[in-house]
Backbone and ligand atoms as CSV (ligand in chain L), in Angstrom:
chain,resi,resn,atom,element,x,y,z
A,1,UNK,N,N,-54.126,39.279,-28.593
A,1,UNK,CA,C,-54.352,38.452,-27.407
A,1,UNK,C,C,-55.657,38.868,-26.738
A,2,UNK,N,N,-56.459,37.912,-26.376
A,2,UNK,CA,C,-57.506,38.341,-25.780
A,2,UNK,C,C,-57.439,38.368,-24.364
A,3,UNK,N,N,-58.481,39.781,-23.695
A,3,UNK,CA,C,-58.273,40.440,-22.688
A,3,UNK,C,C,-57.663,40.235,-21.159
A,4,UNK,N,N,-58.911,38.808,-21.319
A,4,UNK,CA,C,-58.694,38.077,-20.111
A,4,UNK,C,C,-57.534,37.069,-19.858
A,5,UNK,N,N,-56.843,36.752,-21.485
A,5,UNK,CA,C,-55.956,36.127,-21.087
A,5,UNK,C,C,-54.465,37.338,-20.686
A,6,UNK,N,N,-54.956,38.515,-21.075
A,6,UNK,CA,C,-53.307,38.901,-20.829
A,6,UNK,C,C,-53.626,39.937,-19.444
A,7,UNK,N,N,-55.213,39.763,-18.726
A,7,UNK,CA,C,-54.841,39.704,-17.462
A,7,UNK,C,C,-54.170,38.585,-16.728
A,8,UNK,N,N,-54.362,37.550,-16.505
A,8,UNK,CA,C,-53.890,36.335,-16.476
A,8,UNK,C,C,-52.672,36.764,-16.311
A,9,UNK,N,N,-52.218,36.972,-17.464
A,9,UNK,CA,C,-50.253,36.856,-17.605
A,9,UNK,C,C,-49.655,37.664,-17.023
A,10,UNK,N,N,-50.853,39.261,-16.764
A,10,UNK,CA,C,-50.241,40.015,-15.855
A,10,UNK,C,C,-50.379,39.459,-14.324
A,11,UNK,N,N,-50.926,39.358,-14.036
A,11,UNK,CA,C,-51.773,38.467,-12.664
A,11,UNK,C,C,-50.489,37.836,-12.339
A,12,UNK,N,N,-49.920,36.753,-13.312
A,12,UNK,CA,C,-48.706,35.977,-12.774
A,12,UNK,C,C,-47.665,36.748,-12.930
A,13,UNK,N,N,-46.939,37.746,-13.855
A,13,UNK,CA,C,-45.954,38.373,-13.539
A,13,UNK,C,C,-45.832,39.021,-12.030
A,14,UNK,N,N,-47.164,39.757,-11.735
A,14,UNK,CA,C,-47.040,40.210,-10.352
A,14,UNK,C,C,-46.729,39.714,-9.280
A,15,UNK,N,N,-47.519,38.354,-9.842
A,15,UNK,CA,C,-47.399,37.205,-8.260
A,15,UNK,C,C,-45.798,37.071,-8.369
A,16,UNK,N,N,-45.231,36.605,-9.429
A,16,UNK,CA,C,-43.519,36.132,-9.583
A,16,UNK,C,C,-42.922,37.432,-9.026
A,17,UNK,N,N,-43.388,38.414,-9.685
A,17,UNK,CA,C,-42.032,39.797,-9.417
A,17,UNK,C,C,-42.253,40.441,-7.709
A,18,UNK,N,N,-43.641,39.762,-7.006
A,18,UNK,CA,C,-43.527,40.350,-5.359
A,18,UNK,C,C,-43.094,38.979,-4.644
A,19,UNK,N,N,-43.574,37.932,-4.861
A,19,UNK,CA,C,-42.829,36.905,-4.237
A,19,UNK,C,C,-41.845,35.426,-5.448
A,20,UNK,N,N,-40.935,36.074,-5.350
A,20,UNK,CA,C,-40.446,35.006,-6.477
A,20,UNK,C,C,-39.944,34.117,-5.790
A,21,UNK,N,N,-39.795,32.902,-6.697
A,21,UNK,CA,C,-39.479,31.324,-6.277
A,21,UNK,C,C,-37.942,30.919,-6.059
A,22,UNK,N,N,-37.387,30.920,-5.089
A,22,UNK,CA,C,-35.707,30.180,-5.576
A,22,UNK,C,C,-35.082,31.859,-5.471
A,23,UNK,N,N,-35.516,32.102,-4.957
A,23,UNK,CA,C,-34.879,33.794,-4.493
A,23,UNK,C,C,-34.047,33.350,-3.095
A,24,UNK,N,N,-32.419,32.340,-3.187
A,24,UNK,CA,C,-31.803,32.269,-2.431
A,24,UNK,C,C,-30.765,31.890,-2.566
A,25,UNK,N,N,-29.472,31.498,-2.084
A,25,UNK,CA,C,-28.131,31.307,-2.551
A,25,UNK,C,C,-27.897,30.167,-2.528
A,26,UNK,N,N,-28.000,29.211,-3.129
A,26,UNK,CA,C,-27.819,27.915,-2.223
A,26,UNK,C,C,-26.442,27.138,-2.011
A,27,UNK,N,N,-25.973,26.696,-0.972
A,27,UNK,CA,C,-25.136,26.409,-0.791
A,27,UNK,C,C,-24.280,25.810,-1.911
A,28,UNK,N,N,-25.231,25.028,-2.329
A,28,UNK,CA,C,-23.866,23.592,-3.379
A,28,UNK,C,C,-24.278,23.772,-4.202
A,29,UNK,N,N,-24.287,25.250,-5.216
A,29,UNK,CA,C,-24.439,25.595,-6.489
A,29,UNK,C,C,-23.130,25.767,-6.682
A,30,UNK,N,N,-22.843,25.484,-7.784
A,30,UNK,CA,C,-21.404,25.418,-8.819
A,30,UNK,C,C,-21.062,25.765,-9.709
A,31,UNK,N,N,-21.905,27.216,-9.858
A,31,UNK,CA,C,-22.160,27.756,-10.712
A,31,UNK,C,C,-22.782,29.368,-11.040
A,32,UNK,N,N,-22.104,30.239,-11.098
A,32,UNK,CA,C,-22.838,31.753,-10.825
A,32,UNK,C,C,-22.563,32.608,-11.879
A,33,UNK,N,N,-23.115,33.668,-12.320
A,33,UNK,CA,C,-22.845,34.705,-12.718
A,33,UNK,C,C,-23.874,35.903,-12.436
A,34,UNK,N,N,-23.003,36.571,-12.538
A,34,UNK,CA,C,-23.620,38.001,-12.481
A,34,UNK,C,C,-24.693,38.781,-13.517
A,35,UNK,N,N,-25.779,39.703,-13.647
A,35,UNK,CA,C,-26.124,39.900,-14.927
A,35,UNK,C,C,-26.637,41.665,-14.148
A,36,UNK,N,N,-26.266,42.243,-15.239
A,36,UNK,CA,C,-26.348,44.070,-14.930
A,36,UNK,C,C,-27.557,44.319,-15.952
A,37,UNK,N,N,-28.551,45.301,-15.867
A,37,UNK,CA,C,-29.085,45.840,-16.798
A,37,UNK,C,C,-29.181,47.481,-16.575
A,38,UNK,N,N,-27.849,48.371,-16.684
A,38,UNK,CA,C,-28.048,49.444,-16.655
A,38,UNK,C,C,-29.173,50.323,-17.343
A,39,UNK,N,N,-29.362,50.076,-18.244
A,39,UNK,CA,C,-30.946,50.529,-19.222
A,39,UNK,C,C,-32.566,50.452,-17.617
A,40,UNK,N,N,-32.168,50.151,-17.065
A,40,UNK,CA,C,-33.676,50.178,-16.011
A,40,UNK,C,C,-33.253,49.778,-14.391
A,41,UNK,N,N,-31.440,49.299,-14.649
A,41,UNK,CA,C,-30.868,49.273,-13.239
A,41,UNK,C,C,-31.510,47.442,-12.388
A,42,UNK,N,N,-31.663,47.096,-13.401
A,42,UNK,CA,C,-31.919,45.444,-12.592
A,42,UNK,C,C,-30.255,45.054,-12.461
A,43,UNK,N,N,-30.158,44.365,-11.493
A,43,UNK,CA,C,-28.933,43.641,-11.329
A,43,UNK,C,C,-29.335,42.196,-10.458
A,44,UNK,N,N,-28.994,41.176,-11.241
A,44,UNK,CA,C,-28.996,39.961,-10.295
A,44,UNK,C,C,-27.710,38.930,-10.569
A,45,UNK,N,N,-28.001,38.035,-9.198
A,45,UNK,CA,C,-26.825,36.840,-9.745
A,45,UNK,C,C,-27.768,35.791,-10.005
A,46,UNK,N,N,-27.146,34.431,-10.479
A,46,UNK,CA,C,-28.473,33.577,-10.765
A,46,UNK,C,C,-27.062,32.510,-10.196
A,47,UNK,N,N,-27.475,31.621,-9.918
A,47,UNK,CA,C,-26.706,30.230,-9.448
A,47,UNK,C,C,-27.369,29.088,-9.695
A,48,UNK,N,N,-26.338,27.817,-9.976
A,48,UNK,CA,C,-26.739,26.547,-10.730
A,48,UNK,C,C,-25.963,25.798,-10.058
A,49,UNK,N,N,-26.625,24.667,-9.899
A,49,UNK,CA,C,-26.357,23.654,-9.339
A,49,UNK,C,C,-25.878,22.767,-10.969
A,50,UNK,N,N,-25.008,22.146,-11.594
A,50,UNK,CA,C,-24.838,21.512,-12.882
A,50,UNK,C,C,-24.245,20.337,-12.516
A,51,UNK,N,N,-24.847,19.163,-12.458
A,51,UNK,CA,C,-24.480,17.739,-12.241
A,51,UNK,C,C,-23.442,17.712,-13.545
A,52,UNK,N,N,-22.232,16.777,-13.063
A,52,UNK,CA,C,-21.738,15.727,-13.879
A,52,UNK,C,C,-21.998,15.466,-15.117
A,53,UNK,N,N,-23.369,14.890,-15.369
A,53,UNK,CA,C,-24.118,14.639,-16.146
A,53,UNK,C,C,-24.338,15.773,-17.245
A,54,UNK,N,N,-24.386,16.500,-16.626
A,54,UNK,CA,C,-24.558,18.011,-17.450
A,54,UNK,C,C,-26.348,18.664,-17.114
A,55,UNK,N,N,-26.980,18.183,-16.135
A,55,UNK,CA,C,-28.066,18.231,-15.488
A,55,UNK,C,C,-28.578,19.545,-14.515
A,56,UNK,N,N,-29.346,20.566,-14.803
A,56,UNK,CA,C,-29.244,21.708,-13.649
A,56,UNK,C,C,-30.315,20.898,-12.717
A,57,UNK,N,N,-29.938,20.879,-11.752
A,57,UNK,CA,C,-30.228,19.920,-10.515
A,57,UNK,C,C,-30.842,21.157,-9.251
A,58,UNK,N,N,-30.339,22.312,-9.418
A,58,UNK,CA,C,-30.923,23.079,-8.972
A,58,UNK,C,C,-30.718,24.858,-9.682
A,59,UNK,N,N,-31.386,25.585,-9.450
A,59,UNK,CA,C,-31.052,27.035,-10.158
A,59,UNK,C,C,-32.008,28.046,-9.153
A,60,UNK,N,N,-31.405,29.228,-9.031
A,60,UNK,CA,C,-31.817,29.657,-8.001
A,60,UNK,C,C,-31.233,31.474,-8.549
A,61,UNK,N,N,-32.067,32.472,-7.534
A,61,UNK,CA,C,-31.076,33.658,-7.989
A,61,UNK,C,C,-31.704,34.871,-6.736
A,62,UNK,N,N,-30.465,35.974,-6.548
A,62,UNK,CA,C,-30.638,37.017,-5.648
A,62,UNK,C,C,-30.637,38.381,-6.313
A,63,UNK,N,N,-31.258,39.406,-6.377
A,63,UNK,CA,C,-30.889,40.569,-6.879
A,63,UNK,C,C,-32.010,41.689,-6.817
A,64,UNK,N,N,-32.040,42.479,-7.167
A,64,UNK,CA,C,-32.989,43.825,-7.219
A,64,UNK,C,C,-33.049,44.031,-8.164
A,65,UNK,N,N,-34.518,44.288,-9.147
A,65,UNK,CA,C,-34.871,44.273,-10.292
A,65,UNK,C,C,-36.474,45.075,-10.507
A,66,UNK,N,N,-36.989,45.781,-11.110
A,66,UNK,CA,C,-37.703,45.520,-11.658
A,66,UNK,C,C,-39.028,44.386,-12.093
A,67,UNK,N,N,-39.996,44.519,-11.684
A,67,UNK,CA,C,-41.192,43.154,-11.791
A,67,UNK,C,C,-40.817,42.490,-12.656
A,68,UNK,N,N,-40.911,43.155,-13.949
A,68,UNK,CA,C,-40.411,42.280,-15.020
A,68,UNK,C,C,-38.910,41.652,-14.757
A,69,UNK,N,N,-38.278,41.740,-14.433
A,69,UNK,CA,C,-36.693,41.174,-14.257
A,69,UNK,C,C,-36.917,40.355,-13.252
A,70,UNK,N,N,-37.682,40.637,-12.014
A,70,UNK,CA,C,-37.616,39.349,-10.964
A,70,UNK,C,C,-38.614,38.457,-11.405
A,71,UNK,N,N,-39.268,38.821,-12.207
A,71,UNK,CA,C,-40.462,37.804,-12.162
A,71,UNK,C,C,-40.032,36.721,-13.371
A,72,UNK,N,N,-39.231,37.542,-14.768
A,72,UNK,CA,C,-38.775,36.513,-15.546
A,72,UNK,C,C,-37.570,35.523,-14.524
A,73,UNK,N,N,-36.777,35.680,-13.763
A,73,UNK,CA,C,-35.688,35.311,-13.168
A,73,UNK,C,C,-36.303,33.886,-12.448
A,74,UNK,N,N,-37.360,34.885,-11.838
A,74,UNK,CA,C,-38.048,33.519,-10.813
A,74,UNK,C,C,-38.991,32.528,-11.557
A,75,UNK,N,N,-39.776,32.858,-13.051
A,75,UNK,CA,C,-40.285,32.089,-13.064
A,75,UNK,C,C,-39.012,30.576,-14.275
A,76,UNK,N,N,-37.954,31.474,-14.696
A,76,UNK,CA,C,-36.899,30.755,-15.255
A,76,UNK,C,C,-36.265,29.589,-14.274
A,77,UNK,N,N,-36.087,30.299,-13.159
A,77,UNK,CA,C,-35.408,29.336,-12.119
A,77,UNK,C,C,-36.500,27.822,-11.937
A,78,UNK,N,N,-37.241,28.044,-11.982
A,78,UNK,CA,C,-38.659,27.122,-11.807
A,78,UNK,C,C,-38.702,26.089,-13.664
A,79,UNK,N,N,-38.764,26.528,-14.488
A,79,UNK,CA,C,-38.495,26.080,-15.910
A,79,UNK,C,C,-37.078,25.087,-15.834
A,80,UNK,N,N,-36.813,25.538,-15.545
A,80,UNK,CA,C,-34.892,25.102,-16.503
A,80,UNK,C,C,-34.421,23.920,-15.234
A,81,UNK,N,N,-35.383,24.051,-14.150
A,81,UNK,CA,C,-34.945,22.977,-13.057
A,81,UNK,C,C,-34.896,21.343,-13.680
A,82,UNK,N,N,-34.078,20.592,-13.437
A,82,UNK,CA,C,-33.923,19.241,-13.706
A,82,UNK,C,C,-33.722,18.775,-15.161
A,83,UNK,N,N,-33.344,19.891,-16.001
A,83,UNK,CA,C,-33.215,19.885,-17.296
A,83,UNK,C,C,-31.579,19.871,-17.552
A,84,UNK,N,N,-31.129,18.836,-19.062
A,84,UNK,CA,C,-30.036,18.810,-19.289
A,84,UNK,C,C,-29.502,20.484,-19.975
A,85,UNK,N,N,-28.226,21.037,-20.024
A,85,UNK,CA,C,-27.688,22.389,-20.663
A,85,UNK,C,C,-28.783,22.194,-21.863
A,86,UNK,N,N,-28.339,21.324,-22.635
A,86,UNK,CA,C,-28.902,21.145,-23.645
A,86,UNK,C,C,-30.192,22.101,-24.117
A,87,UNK,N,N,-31.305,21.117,-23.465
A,87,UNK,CA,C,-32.646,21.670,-23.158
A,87,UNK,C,C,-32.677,23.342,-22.917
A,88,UNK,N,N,-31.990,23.523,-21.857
A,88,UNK,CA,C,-31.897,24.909,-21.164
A,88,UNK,C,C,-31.903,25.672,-22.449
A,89,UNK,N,N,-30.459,25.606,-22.914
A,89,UNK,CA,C,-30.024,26.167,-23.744
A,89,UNK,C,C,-31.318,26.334,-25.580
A,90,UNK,N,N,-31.852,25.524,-25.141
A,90,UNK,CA,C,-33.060,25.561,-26.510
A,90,UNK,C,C,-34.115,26.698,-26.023
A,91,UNK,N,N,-34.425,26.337,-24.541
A,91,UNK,CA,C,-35.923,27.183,-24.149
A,91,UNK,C,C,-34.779,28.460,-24.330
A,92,UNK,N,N,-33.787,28.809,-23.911
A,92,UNK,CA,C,-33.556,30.088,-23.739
A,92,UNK,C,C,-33.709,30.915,-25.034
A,93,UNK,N,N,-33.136,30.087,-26.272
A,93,UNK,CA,C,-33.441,30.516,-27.451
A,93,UNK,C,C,-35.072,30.635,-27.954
A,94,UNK,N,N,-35.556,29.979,-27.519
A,94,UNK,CA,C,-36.896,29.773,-28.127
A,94,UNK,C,C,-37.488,31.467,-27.249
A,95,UNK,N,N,-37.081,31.331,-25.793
A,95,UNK,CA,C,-38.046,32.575,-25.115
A,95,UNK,C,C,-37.285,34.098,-25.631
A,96,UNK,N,N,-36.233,33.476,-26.414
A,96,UNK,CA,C,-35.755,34.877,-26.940
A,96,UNK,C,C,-36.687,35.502,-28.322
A,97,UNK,N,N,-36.691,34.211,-28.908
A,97,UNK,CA,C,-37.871,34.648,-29.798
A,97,UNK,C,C,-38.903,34.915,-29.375
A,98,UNK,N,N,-39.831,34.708,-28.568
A,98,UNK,CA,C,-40.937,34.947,-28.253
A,98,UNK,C,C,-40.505,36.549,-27.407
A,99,UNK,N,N,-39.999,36.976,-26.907
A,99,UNK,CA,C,-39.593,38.333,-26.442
A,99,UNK,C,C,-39.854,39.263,-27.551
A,100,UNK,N,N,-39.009,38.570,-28.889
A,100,UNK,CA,C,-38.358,40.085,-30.034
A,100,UNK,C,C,-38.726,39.466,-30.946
A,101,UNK,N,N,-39.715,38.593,-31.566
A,101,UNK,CA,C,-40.174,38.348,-32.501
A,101,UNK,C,C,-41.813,38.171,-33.002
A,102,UNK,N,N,-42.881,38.875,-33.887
A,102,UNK,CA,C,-43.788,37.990,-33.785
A,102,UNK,C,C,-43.574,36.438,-34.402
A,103,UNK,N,N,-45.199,36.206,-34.435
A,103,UNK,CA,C,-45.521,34.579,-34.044
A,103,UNK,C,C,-44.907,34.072,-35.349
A,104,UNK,N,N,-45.174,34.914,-36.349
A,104,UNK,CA,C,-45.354,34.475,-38.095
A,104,UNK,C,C,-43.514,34.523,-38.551
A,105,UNK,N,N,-42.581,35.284,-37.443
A,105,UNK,CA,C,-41.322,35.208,-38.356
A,105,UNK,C,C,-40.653,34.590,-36.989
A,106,UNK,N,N,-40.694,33.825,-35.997
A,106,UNK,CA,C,-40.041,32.805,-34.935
A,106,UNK,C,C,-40.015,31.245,-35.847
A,107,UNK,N,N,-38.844,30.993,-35.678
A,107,UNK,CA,C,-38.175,29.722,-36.211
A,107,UNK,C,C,-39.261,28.728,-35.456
A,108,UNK,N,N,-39.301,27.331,-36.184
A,108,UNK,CA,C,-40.215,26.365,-35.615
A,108,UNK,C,C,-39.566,25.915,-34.212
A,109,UNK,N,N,-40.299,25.759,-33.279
A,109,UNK,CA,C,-39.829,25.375,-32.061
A,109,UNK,C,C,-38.995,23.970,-32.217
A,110,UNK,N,N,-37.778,24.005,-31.228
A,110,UNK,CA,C,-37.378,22.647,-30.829
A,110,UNK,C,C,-37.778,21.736,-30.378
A,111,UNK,N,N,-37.576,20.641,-30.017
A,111,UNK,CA,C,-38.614,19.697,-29.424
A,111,UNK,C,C,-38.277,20.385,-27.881
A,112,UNK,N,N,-39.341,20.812,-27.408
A,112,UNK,CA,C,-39.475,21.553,-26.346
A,112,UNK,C,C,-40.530,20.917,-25.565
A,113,UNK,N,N,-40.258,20.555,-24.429
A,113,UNK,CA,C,-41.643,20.667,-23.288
A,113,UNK,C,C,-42.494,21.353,-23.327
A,114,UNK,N,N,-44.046,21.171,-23.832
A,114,UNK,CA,C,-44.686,22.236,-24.199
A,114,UNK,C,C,-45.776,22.808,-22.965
A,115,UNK,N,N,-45.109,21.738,-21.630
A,115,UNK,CA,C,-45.566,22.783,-20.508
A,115,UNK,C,C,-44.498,24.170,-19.900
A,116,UNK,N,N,-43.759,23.606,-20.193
A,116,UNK,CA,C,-42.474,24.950,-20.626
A,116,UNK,C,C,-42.567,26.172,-21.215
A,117,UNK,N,N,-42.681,25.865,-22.656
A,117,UNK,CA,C,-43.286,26.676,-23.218
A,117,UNK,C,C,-44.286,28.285,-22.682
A,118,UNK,N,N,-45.412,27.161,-22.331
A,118,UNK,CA,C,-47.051,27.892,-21.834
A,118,UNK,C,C,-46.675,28.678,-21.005
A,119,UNK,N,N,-45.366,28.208,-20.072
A,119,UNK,CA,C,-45.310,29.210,-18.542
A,119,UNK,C,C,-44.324,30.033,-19.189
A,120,UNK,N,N,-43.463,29.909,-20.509
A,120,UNK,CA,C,-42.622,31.371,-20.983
A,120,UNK,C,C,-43.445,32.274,-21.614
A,121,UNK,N,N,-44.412,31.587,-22.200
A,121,UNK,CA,C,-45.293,32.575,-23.284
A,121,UNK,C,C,-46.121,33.953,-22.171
A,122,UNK,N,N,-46.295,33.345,-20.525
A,122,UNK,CA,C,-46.614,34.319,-19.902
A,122,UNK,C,C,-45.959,35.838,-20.335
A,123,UNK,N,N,-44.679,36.153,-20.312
A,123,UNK,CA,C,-43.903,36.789,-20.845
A,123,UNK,C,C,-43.731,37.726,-21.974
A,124,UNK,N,N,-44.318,37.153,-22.956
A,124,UNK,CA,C,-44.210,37.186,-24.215
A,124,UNK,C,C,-44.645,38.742,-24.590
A,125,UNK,N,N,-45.382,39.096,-24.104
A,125,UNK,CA,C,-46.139,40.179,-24.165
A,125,UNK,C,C,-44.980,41.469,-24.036
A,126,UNK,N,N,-43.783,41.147,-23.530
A,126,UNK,CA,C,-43.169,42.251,-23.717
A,126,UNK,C,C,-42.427,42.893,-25.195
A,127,UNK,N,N,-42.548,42.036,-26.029
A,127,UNK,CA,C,-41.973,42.440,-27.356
A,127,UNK,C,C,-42.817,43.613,-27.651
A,128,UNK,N,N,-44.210,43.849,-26.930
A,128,UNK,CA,C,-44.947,44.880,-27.565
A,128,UNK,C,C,-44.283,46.404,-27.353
A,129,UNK,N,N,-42.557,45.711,-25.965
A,129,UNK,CA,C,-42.291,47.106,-25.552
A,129,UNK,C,C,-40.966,46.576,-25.469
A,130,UNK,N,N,-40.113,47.281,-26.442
A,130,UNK,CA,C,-38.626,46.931,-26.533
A,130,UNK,C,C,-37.835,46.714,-25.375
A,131,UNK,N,N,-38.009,48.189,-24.400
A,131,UNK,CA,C,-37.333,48.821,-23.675
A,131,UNK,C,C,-37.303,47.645,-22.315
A,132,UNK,N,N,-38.599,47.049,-22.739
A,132,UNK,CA,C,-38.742,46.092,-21.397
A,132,UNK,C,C,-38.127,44.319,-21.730
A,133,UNK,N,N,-37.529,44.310,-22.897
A,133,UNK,CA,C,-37.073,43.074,-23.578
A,133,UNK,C,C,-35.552,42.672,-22.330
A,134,UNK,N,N,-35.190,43.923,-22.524
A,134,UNK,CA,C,-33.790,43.764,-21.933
A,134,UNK,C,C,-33.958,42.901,-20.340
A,135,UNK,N,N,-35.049,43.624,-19.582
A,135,UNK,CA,C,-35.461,43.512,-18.997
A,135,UNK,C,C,-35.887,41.686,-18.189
A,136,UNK,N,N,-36.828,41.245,-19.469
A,136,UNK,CA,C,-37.251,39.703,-19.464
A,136,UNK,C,C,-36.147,38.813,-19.611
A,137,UNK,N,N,-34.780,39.328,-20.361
A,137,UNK,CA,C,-33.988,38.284,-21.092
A,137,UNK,C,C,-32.880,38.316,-19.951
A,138,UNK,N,N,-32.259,39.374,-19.066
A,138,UNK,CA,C,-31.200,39.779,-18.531
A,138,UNK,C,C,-31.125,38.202,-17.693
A,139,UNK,N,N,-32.239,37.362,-16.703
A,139,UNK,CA,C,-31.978,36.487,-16.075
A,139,UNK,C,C,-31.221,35.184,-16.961
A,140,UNK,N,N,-32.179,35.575,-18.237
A,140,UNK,CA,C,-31.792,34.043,-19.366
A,140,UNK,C,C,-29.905,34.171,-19.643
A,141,UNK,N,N,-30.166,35.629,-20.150
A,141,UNK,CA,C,-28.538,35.653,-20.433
A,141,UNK,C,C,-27.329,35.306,-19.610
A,142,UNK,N,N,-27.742,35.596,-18.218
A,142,UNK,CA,C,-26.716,35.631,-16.722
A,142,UNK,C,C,-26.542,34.160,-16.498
A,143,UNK,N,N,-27.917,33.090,-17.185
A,143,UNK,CA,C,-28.005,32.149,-16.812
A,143,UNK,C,C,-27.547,31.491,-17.998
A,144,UNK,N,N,-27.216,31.829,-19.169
A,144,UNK,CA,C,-26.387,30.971,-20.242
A,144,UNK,C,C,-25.247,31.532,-19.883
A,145,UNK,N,N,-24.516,32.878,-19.438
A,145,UNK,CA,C,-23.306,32.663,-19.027
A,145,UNK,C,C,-22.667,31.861,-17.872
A,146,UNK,N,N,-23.436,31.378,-17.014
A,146,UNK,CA,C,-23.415,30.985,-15.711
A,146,UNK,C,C,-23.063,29.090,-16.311
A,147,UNK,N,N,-24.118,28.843,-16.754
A,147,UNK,CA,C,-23.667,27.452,-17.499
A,147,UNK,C,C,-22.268,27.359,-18.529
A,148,UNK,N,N,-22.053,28.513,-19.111
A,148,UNK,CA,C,-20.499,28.558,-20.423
A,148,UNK,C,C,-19.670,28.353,-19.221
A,149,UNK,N,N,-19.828,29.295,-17.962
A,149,UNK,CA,C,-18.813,28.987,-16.909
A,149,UNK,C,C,-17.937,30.453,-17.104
A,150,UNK,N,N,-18.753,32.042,-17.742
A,150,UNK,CA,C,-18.764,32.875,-17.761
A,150,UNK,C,C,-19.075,33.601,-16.384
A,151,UNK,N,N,-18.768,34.867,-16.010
A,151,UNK,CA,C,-18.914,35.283,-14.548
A,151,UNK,C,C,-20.013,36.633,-14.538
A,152,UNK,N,N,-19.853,37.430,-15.575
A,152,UNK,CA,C,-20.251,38.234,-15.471
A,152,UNK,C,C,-20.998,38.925,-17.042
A,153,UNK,N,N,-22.273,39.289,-16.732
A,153,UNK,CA,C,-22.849,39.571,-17.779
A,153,UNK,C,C,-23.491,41.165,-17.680
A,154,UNK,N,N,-23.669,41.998,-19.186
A,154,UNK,CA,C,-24.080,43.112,-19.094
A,154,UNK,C,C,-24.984,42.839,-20.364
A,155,UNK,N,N,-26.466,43.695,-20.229
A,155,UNK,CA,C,-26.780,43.761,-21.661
A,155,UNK,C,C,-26.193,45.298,-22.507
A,156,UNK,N,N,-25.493,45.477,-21.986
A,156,UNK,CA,C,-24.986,47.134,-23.184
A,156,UNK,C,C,-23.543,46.422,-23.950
L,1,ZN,ZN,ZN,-36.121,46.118,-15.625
């Protein structure tokens, strides 16, 4: 990756992990779970608003984390907004690969929003450091249990 772009990506993790987006409870979410990461001590809840339809209509989350953990959380909450499970459920897989995989052995993308994409690939950069994987994914995971209609998530 070249230099200036993975200042950039740091640049926005910072901005996400000191002021993150949707860092609140919102009333008429219908939807929560918990997510622990004893390995570095992030803990958050994430909450969803899930239309009828099967639509996250809103997503939102509270917790103490780590830059990397609030900043993936907040910039997820911002992604996955107005999107069917469906969808959700693809980017989450897709940003899992991009976490723990290089470029040359990640499955071909889904039909994905590929402004979606661009704002997960910020991220991406942590596969270079395992320890911090747990870290990026803990919001995604809290937030596919939160949609199964699961309560509580751990990565150990
Ligand atoms: Zn962490």
């Amino acid at each position: 990756m070249f230099d200036d772009l993975r200042d950039l990506y740091q640049e926005v993790i910072l901005d996400h992990g000191k002021h993150p987006r949707n860092f609140r409870h919102p009333p008429d979410a219908n939807r929560e779970a918990k997510g622990d990461n004893p390995m570095c001590g992030d803990r958050l809840v994430v909450y969803l608003k899930v239309s009828d339809q099967g639509i996250v209509e809103d997503a939102a989350f509270l917790g103490k984390g780590c830059a990397i953990s609030t900043a993936s959380a907040s910039m997820m909450t911002e992604v996955i907004r107005g999107r069917s499970k469906e969808e959700v459920m693809a980017l989450f897989r897709h940003f899992h690969e991009l976490c723990t995989k290089d470029e040359e052995d990640r499955g071909e993308p889904e039909a994905i929003d590929p402004d979606a994409l661009e704002k997960l690939m910020v991220l991406s950069g942590v596969r270079q450091f395992p320890v911090r994987v747990k870290c990026a994914t803990l919001a995604w995971h809290t937030m596919a249990a939160a949609v199964d209609g699961d309560t509580v998530v751990s990565t150990e």
